[in-house]
C-alpha positions as CSV (number, residue, x, y, z in Angstrom):
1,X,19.4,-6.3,10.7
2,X,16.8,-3.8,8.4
3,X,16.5,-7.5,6.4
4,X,14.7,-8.8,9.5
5,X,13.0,-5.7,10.4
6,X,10.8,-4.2,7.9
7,X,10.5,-0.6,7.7
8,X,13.2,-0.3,10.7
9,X,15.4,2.4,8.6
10,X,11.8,4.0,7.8
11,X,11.0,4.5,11.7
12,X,14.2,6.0,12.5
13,X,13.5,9.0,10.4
14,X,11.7,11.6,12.8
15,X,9.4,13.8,9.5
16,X,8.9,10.2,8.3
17,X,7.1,9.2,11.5
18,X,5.7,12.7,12.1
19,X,3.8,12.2,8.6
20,X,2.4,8.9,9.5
21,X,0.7,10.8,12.5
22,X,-0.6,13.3,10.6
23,X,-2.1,10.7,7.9
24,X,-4.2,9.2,10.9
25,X,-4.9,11.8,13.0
26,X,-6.2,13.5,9.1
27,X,-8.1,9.9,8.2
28,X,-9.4,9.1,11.1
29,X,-12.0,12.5,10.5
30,X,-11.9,12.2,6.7
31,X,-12.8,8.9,6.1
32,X,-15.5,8.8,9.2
33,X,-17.0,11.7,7.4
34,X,-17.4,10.0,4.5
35,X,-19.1,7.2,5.6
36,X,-21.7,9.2,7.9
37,X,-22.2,11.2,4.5
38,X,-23.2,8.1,2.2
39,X,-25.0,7.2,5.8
40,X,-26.8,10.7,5.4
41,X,-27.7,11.0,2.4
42,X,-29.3,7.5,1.8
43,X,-31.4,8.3,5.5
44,X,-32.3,11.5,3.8
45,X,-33.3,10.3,0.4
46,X,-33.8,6.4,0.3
47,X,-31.8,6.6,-2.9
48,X,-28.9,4.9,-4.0
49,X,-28.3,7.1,-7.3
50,X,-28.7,10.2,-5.0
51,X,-26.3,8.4,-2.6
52,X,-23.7,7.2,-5.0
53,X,-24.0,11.5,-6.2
54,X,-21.3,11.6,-2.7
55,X,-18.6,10.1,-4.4
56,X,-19.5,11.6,-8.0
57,X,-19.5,15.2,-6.8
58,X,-16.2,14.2,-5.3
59,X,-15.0,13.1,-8.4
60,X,-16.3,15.9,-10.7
61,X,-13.6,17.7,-8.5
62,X,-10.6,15.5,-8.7
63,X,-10.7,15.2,-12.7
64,X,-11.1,19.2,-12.9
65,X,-8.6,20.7,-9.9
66,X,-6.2,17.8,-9.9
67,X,-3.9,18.9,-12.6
68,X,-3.1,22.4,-10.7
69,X,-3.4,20.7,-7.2
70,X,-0.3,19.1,-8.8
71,X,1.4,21.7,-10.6
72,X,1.7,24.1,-7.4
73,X,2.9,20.9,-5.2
74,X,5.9,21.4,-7.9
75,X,6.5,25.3,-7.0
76,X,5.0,26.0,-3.7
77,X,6.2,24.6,-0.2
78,X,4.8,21.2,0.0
79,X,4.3,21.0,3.8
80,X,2.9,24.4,3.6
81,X,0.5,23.9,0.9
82,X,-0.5,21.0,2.2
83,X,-1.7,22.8,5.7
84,X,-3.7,25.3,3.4
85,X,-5.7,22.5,2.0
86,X,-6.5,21.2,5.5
87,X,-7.4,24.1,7.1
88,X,-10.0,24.6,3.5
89,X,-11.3,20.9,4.1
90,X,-11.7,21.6,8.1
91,X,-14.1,25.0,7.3
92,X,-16.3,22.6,5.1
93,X,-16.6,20.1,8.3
94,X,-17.4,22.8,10.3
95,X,-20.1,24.3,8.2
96,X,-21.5,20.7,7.5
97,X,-21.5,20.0,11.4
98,X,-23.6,23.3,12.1
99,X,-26.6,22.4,9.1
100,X,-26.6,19.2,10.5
101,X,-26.7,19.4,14.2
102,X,-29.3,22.6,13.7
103,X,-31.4,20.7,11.6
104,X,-31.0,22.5,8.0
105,X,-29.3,19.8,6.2
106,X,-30.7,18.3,3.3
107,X,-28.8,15.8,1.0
108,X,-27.8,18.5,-1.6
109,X,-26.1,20.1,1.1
110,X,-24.3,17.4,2.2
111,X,-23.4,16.1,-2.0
112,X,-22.0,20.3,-2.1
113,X,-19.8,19.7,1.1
114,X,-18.4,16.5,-1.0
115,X,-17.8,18.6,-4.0
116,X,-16.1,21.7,-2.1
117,X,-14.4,19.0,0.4
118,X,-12.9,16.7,-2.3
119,X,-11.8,20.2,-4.4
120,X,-9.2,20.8,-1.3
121,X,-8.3,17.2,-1.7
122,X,-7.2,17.5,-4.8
123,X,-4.8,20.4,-3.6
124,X,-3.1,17.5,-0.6
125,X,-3.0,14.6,-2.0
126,X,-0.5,15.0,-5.0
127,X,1.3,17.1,-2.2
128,X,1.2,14.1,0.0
129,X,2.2,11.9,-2.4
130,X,5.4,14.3,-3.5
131,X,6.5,15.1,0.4
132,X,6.8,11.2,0.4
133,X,9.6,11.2,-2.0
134,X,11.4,14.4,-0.4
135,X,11.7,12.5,3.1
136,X,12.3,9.1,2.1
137,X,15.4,7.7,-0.2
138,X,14.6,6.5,-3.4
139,X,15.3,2.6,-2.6
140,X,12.6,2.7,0.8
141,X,10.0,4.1,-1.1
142,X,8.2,0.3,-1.8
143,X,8.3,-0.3,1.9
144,X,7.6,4.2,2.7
145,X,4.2,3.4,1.2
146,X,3.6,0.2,2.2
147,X,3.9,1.9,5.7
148,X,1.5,4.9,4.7
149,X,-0.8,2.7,3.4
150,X,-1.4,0.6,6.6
151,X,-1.3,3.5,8.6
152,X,-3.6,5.2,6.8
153,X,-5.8,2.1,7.2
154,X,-5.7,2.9,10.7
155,X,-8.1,5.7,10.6
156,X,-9.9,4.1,8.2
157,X,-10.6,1.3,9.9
158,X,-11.1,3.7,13.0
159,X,-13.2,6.3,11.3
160,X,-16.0,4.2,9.6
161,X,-16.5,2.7,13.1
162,X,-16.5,5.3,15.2
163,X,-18.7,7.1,12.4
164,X,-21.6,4.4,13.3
165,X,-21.8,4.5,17.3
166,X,-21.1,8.7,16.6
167,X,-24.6,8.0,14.3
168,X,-26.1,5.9,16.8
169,X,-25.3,8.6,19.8
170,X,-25.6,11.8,18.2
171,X,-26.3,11.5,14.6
172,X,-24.1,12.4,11.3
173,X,-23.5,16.2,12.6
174,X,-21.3,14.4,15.7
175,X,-19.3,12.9,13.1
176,X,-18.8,16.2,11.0
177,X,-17.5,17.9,13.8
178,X,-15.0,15.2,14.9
179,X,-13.3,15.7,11.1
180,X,-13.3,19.5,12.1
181,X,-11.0,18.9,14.7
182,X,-8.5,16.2,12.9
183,X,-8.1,19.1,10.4
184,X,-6.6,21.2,13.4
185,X,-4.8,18.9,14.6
186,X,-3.2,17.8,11.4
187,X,-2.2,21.6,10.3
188,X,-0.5,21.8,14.0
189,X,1.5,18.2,13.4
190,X,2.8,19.9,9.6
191,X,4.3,22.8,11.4
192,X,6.4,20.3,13.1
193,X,7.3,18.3,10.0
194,X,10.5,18.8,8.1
195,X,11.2,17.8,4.3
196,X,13.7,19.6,2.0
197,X,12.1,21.7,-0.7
198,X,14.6,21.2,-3.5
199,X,11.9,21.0,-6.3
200,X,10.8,25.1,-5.6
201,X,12.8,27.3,-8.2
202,X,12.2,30.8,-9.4
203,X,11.9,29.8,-13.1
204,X,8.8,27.8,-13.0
205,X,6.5,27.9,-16.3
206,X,3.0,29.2,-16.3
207,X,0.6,26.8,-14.8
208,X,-0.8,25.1,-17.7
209,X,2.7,24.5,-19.4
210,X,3.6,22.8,-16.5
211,X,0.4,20.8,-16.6
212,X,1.6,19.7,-19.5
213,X,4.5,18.6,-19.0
214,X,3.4,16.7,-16.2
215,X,1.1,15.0,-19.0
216,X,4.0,14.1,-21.3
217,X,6.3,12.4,-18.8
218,X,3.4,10.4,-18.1
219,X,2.2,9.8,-21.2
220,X,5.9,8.3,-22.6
221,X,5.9,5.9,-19.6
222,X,3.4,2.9,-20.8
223,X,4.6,1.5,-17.2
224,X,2.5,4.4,-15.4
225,X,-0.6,4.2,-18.2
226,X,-1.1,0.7,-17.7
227,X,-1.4,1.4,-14.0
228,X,-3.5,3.8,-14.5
229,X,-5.7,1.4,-16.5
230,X,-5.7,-1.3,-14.2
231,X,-6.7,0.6,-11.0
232,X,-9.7,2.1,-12.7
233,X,-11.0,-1.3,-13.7
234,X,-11.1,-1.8,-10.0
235,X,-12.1,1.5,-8.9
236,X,-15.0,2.2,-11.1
237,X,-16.3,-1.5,-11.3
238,X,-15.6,-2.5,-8.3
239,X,-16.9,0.3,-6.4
240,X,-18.7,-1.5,-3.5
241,X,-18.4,1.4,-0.6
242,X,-21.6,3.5,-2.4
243,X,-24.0,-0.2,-1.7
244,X,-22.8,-0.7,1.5
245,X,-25.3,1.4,3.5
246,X,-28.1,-0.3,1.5
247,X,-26.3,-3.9,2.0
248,X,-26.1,-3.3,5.8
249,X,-29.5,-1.7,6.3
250,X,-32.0,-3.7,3.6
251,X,-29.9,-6.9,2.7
252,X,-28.2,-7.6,6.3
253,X,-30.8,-5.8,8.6
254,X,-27.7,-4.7,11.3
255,X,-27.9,-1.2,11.6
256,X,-26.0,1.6,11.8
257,X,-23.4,-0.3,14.2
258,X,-23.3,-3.0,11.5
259,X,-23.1,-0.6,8.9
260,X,-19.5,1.0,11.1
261,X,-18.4,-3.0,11.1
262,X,-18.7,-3.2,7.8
263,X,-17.4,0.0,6.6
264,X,-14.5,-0.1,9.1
265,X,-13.8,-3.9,7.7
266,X,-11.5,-3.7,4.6
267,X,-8.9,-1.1,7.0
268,X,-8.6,-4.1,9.6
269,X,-7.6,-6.6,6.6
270,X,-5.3,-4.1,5.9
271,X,-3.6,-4.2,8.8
272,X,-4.0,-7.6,9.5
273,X,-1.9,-8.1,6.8
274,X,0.9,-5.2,7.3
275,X,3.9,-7.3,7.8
276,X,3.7,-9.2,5.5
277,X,3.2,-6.5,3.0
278,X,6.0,-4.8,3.8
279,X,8.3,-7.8,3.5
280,X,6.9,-9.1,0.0
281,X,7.7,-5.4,-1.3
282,X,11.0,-5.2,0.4
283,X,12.1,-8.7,-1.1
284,X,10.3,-9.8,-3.7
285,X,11.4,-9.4,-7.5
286,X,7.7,-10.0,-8.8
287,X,6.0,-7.0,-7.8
288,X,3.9,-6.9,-11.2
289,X,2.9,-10.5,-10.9
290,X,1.8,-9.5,-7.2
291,X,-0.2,-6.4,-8.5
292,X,-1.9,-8.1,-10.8
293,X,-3.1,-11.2,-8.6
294,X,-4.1,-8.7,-5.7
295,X,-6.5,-6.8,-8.1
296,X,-7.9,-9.6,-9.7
297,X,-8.3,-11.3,-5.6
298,X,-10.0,-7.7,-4.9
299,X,-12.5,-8.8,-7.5
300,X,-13.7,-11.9,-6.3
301,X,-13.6,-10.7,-2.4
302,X,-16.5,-8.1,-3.9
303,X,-18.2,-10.7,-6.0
304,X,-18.6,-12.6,-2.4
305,X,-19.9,-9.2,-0.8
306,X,-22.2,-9.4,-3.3
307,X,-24.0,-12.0,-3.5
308,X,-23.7,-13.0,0.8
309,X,-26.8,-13.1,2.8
310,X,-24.5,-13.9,5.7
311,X,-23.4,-11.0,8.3
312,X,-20.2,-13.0,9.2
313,X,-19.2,-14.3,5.1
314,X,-20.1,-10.5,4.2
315,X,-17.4,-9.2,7.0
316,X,-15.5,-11.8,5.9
317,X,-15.2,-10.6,2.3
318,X,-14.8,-6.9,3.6
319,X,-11.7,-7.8,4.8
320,X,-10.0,-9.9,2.3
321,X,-11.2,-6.4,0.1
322,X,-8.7,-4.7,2.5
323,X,-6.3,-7.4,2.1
324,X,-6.3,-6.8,-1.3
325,X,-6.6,-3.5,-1.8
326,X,-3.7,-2.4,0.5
327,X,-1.4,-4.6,-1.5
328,X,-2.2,-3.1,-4.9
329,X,-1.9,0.5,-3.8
330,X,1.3,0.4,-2.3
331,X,2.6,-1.4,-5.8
332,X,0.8,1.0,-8.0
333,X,2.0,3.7,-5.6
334,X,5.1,3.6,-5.1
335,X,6.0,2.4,-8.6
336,X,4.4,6.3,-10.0
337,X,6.8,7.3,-7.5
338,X,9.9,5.5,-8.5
339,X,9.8,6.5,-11.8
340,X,9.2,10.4,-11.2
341,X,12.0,12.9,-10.6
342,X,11.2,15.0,-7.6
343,X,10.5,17.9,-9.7
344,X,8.0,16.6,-11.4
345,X,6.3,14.4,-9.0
346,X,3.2,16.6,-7.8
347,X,2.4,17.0,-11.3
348,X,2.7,13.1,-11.8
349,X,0.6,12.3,-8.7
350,X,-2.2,14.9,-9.8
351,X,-2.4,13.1,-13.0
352,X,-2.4,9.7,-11.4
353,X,-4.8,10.6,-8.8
354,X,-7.4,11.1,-11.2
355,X,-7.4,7.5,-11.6
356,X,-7.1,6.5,-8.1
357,X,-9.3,9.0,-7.1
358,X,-11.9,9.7,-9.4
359,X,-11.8,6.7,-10.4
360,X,-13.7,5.4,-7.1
361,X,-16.0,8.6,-7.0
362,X,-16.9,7.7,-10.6
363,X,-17.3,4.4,-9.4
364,X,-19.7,5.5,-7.2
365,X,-22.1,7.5,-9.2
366,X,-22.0,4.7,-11.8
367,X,-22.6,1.4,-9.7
368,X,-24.8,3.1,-7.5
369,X,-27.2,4.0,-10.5
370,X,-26.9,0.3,-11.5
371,X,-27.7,-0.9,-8.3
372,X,-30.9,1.1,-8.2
373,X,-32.0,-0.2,-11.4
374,X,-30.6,-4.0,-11.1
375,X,-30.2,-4.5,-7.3
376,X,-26.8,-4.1,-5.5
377,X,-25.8,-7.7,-5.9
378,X,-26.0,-7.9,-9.5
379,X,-24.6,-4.5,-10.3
380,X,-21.6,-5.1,-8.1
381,X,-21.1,-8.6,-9.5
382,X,-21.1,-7.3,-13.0
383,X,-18.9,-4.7,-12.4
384,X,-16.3,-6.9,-10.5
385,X,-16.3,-9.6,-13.4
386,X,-15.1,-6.8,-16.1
387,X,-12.2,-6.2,-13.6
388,X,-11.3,-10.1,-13.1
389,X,-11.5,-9.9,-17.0
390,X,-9.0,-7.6,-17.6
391,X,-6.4,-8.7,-15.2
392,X,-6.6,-12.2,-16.7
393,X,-5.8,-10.7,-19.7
394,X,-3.0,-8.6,-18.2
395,X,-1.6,-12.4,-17.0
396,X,-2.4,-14.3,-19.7
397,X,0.6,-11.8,-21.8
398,X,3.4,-10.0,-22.0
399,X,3.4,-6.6,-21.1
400,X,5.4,-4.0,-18.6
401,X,3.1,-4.3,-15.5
402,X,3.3,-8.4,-15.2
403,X,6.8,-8.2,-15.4
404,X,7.6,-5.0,-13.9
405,X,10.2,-6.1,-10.9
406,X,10.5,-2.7,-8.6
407,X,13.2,-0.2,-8.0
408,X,16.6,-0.8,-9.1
409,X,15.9,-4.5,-10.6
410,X,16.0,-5.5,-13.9
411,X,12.5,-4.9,-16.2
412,X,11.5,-7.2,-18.7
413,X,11.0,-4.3,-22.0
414,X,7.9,-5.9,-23.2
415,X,4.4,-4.7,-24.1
């Protein structure tokens, strides 16, 4: 029966479930904010460098608070630490809200709400990562974060929309306060979710020896390094969120509401493409070979974005973006999980997440200083070639991520 129901097993557990919730109810705010700050910040300043600064402050802040956010996700309570960074992220929404809606902002404040914002991030997502692994069993972790990913997609794909009619209606402050009140709501939904806590012990080391030993694991798992690789040759290359206020108000001419569309786009590929996401990862024995055509099919959906002049082709490559994108993640994902031991998984995600995540935000300072030198088309092109580059190269030979086959499956010990 589960073989012809993906995720079945998955929706029967009750914290499992409750987490989902809380991922949308949490993205839904988060990732609306986002976009009505790159919105902002470009209205404010007419500058992509000072725009792509969003994502960079955001980044400055994964690569330095990351490593601890991880370490204390291996000692502390993860539901518990992962409502403290909510309620930290919901006081920066709420400050942002009031500057904006009185009229005070300017687009330093909003680049210092990124920077504060993104340092409680730090703080939930390892933790969100790790409290994956306490509630789900080692074997339905593939299809666990194929799940979260989709459903995370949801807000996404609601967020960014929502963020441009909220624009049109009431400008960025409306959209600032709406994230306020997802942080609420997702502290109250965590007091309801259950997860044992068997990683917390007495005996931890101080915090920087268990930084490093985070480090080491990592670094004697070339599985988990070539990942790392691999997503920030999409992240920082590929980075095509920072252009897309200038690609929907100067290239496309459509607006703010255009601007949601497009922003929202890449979530509704996403989900388009759920089930059958869930299914290749529950079946297939290629999950490498999968990982590494997705990425190089994320490249080539963003060289399209690029260089369309077309609303519908542009929306069009937005989604295959999502298409892509969701399928790589829940690989790369769930793979750093599988090969952590519970007690060492915050500390594994921290490390990983500066990859995932700074990896974009870096992405976004760098291509959005190209673009205002070059043009958006030709910056994003460029940058998406170097990562079709590299994962031809990945295909074209041996090594642990083409053939790397999933949990409890044979590996090919190459590269």
């Amino acid at each position: 029966m589960t073989a012809t129901r993906p995720g079945s097993e998955l929706l029967r557990n009750g914290s499992f479930v409750g987490y989902l919730s809380g991922v949308v109810l949490s993205q839904i705010g988060t990732r609306g904010a986002m976009a009505a700050s790159l919105y902002q910040v470009y209205e404010l300043s007419g500058s992509l460098a000072t725009t792509g600064l969003v994502g960079a402050a955001g980044g400055l802040s994964v690569v330095v608070l990351s490593p601890v956010g991880g370490a204390l996700a291996d000692r502390l309570d993860r539901r518990r630490l992962l409502q403290a960074a909510q309620a930290a992220g919901g006081l920066v929404a709420l400050a942002l809200a009031v500057l904006t809606l009185t009229g005070g902002v300017r687009a330093w404040h909003v680049v210092m709400a990124s920077l504060v914002s993104m340092a409680a991030t730090t703080f939930d997502n390892p933790t969100r990562q790790a409290l994956i692994g306490s509630m789900v069993p080692r074997h339905l972790l593939p299809q666990a974060f194929a799940m979260v990913n989709p459903a995370r997609e949801i807000a996404v794909l609601v967020g960014p929309g929502l963020a441009g009619l909220l624009i049109a209606a009431g400008g960025p402050g409306l959209v600032h306060a709406v994230d306020a009140v997802t942080y609420a709501a997702m502290i109250g939904i965590l007091a309801l979710v259950r997860a044992p806590s068997t990683h917390v012990r007495r005996d931890h080391p101080p915090i920087l020896r268990a930084i490093g030993q985070g480090a080491r694991y990592v670094t004697t798992r070339p599985i988990m390094l070539l990942l790392m690789s691999l997503d920030l040759s999409a992240m920082v290359f590929g980075a095509y969120r920072v252009l897309l206020p200038a690609i929907a108000l100067d290239v496309l001419d459509v607006g703010p509401r255009g601007y949601g569309l497009l922003a929202a786009a890449p979530s509704a590929g996403a989900l388009l493409a759920t089930y059958g996401i869930v299914r290749v990862l529950g079946r297939s024995r290629r999950l490498g070979r999968i990982l590494l055509l997705a990425t190089g099919g994320f490249a080539i959906a963003d060289i399209v974005l690029a260089q369309s002049r077309w609303f519908a082709l542009t929306l069009a490559a937005a989604l295959c973006l999502g298409v892509a994108d969701a399928l790589a993640t829940s690989i790369r994902h769930a793979a750093v999980q599988i090969e952590t031991p519970d007690e060492l998984r915050g500390r594994v995600s921290s490390i990983y997440q500066v990859s995932s995540r700074g990896g974009p935000a870096l992405g976004d300072a760098l291509v959005g200083a190209v673009a205002s030198v070059i043009g958006p088309a030709i910056a994003l092109t460029l940058g998406a070639g170097v990562t079709l580059t590299y994962v031809t190269a990945m295909l074209s030979r041996p090594n642990r991520v083409r053939s790397y086959a999933g949990p409890d499956r044979e590996e090919v010990p190459t590269g």
